[in-house]
MIRO-431582 format. One record per residue: y, z, x of N, C-alpha, C in turn. Coordinates in steps of 0.2 Angstrom, whole numbers, plus 2048, in hexadecimal, padded with zeros to 3 digits. Example, Ala and Ser with C-alpha at 12.3 -4.5 7.8 and 13.67 -1.06 7.14 Angstrom:
2
7E48278427EA82783E7F0827842;7F58238407FB824844800827840;
//
This chain:
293
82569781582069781181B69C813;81869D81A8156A181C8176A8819;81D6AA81D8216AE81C8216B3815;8216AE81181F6AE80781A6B1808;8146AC80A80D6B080780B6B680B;80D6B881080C6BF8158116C4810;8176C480F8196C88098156CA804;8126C680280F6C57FA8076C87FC;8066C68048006CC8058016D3806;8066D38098086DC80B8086DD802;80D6DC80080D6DF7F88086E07F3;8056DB7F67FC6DB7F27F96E37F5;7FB6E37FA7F86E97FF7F66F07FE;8006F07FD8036F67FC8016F87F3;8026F17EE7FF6F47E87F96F77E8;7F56F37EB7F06F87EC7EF6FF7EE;7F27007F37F17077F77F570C7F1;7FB7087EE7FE70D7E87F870F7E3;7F57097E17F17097DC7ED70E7DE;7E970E7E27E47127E47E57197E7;7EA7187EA7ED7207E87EE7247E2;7F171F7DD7F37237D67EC7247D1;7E87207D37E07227D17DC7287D2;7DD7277D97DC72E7DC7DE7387D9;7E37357DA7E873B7D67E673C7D0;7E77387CD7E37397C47DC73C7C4;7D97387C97CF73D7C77D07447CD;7D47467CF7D474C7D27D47527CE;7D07557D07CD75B7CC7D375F7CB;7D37667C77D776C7C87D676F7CE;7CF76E7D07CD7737D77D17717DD;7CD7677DD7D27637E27DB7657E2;7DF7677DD7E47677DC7E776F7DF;7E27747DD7E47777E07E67797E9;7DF7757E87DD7777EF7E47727F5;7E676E7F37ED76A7F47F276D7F4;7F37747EF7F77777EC7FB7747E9;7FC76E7E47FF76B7DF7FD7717D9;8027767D77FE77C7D48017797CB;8047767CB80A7717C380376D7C0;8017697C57FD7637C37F57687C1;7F576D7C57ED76E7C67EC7737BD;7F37777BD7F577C7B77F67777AF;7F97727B27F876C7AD7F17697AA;7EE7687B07E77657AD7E476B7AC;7E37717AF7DF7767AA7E07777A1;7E77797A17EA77A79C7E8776796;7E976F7997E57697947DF76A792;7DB76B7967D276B7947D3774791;7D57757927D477E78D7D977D784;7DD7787867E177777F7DD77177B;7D876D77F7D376A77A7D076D77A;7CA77177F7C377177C7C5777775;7CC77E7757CD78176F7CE77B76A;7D277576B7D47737637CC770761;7CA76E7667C176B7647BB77175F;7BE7777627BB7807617B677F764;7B777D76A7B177C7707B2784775;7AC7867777B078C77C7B2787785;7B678C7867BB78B78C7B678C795;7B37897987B078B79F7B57907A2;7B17957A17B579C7A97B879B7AD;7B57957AF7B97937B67BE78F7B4;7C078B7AF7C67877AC7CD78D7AE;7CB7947A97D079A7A97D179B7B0;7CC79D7B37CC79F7BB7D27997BD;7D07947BE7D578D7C17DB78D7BF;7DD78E7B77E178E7B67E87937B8;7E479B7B67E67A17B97E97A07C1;7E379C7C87E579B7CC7EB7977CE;7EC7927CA7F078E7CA7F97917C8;7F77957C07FD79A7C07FF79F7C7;7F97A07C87FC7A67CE8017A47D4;7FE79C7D48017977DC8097967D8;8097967D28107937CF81479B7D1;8107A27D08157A87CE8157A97C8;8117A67C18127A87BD80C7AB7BA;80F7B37BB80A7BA7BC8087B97B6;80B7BA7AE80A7BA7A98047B77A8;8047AF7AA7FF7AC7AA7FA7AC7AD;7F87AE7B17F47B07B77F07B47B4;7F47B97B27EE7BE7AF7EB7BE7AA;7EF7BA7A67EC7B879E7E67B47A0;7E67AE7A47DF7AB7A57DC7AD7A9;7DC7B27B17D77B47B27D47BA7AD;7D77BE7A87D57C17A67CF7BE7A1;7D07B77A07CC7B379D7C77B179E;7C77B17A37C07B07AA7BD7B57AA;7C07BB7AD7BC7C27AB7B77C47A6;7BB7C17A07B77C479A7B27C0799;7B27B979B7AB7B679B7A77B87A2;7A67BD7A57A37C17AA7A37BA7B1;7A97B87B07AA7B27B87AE7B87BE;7AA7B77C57AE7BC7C87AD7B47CF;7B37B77D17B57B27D67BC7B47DC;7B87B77E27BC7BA7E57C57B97E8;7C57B17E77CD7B17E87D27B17E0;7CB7B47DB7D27B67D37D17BD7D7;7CC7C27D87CD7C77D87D37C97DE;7D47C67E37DA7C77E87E17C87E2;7DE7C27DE7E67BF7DC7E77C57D7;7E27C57D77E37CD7CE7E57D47D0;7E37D67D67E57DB7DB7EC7D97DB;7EE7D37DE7F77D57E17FD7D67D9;7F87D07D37FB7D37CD7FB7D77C8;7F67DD7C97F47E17C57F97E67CA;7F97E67D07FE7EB7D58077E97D2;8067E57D180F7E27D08117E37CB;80C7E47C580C7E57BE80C7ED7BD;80A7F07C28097F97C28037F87BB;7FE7F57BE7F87F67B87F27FA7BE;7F28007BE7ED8047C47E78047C3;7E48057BA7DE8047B87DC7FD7BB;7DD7F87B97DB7F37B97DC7F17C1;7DF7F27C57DE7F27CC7D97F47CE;7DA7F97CE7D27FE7D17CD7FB7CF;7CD7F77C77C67F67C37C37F17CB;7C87EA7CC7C87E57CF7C77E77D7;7CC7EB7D97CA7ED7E17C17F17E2;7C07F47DD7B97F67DD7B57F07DC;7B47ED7D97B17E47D87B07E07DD;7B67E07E27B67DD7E87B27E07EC;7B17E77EC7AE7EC7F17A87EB7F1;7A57EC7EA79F7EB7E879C7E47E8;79E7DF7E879D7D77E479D7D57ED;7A07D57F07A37D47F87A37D57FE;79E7DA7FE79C7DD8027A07DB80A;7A07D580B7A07D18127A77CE814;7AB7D080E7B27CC80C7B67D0813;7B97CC8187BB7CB81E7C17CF81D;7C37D18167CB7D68167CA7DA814;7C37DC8147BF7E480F7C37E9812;7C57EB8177C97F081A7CF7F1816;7D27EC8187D97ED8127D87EE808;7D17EC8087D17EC7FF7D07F27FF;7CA7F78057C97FC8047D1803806;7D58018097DA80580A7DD805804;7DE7FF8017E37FE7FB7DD8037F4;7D88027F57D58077F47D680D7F3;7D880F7F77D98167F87DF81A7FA;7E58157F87E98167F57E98187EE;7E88127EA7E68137E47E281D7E3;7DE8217E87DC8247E37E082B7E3;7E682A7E77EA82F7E97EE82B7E1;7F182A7DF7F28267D97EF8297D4;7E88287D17E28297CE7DE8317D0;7E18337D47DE83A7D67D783A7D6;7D58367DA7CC8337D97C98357E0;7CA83D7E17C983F7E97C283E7EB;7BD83D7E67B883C7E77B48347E9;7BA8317E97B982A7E97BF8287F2;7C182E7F17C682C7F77C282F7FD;7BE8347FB7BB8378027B7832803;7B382E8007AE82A8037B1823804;7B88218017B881B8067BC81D80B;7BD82480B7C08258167BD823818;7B58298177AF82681D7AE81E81C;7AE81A8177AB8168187B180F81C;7B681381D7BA80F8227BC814829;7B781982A7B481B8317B8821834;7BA82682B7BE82D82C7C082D832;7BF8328357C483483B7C5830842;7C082D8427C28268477C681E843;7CB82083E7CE81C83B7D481C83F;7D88158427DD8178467E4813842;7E181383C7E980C8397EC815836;7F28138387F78198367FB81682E;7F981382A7FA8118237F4815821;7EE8148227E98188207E881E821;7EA8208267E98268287EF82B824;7F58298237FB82A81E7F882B818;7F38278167F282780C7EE82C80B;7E982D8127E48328127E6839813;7EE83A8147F28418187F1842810;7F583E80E7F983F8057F3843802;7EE83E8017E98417FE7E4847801;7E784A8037E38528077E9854807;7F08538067F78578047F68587FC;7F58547F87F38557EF7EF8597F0;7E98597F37E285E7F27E58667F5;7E98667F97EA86D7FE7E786D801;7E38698057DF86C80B7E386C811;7E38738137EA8748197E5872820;7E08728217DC8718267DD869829;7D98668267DC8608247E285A827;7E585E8227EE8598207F085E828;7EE86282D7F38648337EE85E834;7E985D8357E485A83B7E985283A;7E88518367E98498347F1848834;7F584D8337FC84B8357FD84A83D;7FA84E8407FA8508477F8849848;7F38468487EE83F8487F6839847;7F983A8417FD83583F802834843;80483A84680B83884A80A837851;80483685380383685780282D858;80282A85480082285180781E84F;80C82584D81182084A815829847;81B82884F81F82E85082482E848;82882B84682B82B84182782A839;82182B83981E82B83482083382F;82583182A82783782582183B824;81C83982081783E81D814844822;81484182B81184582C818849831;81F84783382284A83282585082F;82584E82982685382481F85A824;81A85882581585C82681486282C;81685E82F81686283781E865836;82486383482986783482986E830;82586D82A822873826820877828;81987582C81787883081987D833;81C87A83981F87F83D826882839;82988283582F88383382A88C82E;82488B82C82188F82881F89682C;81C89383381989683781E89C83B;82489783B82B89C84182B89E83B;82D89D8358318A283082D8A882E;8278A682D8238AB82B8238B2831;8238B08378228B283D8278B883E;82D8B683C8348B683C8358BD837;8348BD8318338C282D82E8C882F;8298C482F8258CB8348258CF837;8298CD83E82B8D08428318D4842;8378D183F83C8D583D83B8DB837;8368D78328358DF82D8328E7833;82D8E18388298E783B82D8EA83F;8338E98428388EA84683D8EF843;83F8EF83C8438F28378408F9835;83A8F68338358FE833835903838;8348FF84183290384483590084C;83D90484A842901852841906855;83990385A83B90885F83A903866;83B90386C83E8FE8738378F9872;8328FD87282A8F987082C8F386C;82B8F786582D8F18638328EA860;8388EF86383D8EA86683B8E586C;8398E786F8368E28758318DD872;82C8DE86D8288DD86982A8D3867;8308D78638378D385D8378CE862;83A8CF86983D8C986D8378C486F;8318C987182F8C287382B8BE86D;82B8C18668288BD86282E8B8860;8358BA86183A8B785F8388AE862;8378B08698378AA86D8328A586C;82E8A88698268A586682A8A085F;82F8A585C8328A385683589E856;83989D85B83F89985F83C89285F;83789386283488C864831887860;82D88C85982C88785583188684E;83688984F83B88784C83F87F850;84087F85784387A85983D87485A;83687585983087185683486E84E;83387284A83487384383C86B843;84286F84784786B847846865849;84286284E84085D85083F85784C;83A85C84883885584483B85583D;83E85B83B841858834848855837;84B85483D85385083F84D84883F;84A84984284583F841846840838;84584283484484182E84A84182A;84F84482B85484482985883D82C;85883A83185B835834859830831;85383082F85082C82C84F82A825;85183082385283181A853836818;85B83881785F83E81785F843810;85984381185884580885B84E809;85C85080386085880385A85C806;85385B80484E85F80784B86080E;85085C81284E85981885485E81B;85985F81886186181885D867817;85C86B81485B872811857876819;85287281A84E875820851874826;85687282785A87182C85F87582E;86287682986687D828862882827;85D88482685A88982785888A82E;85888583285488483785B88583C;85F88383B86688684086888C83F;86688F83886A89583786689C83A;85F89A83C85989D84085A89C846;85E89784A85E89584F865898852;86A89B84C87289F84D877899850;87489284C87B88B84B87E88E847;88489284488789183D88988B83A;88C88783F88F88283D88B87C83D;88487C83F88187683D87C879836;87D87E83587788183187C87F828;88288182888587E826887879823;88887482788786E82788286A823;87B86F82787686C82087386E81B;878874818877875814879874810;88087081188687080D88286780A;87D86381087A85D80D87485F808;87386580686B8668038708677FD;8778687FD87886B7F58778637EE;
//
């Protein structure tokens, strides 16, 4: 008998704690829900109160869109995401974890305008936002894209120009002074790069130019001026400039062999065979010429 009504008290118990668990859940908000990550349940009850208050023709709370947009984002449905944050927006609701989220969607969508619009938002709206660094890099990627060099030169400085030591930035900001022509520059900053991060192509490639421009040019100069005028003088002249030539040629080979190993493009091939055939390889000049065809 005991037995009985001790059963009959646990059971009483546990209806309870069911009960009042299954209470709970139901008055939990969309926010509550998110913030759980239940992103089904939290998209569910958004979706409800925006499908009444339209069939009422009541207008919809910003933040409902925002909530719901959030909750598509946690599910992955982009489509959705942007359809109601974009509905937040236009009732002028800003709320810095949509605008992260409209950043990584507007980037996956390839929509640049409306990135930019939103990375600027942040910049402005957020002064204090603890990733500012990173919104402002992704920034200014963006204006190598946009070709907004006036908007690139000031978010260098204002991420600390030539005392910037992240070699992703320093790479976007090579790019962007490669598009402009500034040969002053794109040496200083290639220089800078590879020294942060030795197999970085951009600034391999830059410095292999370099020197490959500098011997060749050097190269021709000397031999025309030798052709003109073969006298012992300036045959001796030829050799020692040849050596000077030598050297930044096997500069030059150094770093387009790191780029080629790395990504064997025909371009990488072309200069390489030029650079053995100055160097008198037949056979390896060959070789890379035969991968540039």
């Amino acid at each position: 008998m005991k037995r009985n009504i001790l059963f009959f008290i646990v059971l009483l118990i546990l209806g309870a704690c069911s009960t009042g668990t299954q209470l709970s859940t139901s008055k939990m908000s969309g926010e509550d829900l998110l913030i759980a990550g239940n992103y089904s349940a939290a998209l569910d009850l958004y979706e409800s109160e925006i499908t009444k208050a339209e069939a009422n023709k009541k207008d919809v709370n910003a933040e409902v869109y925002c909530g719901a947009g959030k909750a598509a984002f946690g599910l992955n449905d982009s489509e959705k995401a942007i359809a109601y944050f974009e509905e937040a927006t236009v009732r002028q609701y800003a709320d810095l974890d949509m605008y992260i989220a409209l950043v990584k969607l507007y980037k996956e969508t390839d929509n640049l305008s409306r990135e930019i619009e939103i990375l600027e938002n942040i910049v402005s709206k957020y002064p204090d936002y603890s990733k500012m660094s990173e919104v402002k890099g992704r920034l200014l990627e963006t204006t190598l894209e946009s070709e907004n060099w006036e908007l690139a030169e000031n978010l260098w400085e204002d991420l600390h120009g030539p005392a910037v030591s992240n070699a992703e930035l320093i790479d976007t900001y090579l790019k962007i002074n490669i598009a402009q022509k500034k040969e002053e520059k794109i040496s200083e900053l290639a220089n800078q790069l590879i020294k942060l991060d030795a197999a970085n192509k951009t600034a391999l490639f830059v410095l292999g130019e370099q020197y490959f421009w500098k011997a060749e040019n050097r190269y021709q100069k000397e031999t025309k001026a030798y052709e003109k005028k073969k006298t012992r003088s300036q045959y001796a002249k030829l050799l020692k400039a040849l050596d000077v030539v030598t050297a930044d040629f096997k500069t030059s080979l150094g770093y387009f062999s790191n780029l080629y190993k790395q990504d064997p493009q025909k371009k990488y091939a072309r200069f390489l065979g030029n650079i053995y055939a100055r160097l008198n390889d037949k056979e390896k000049s060959i070789y890379y010429k035969n991968r540039a065809r």
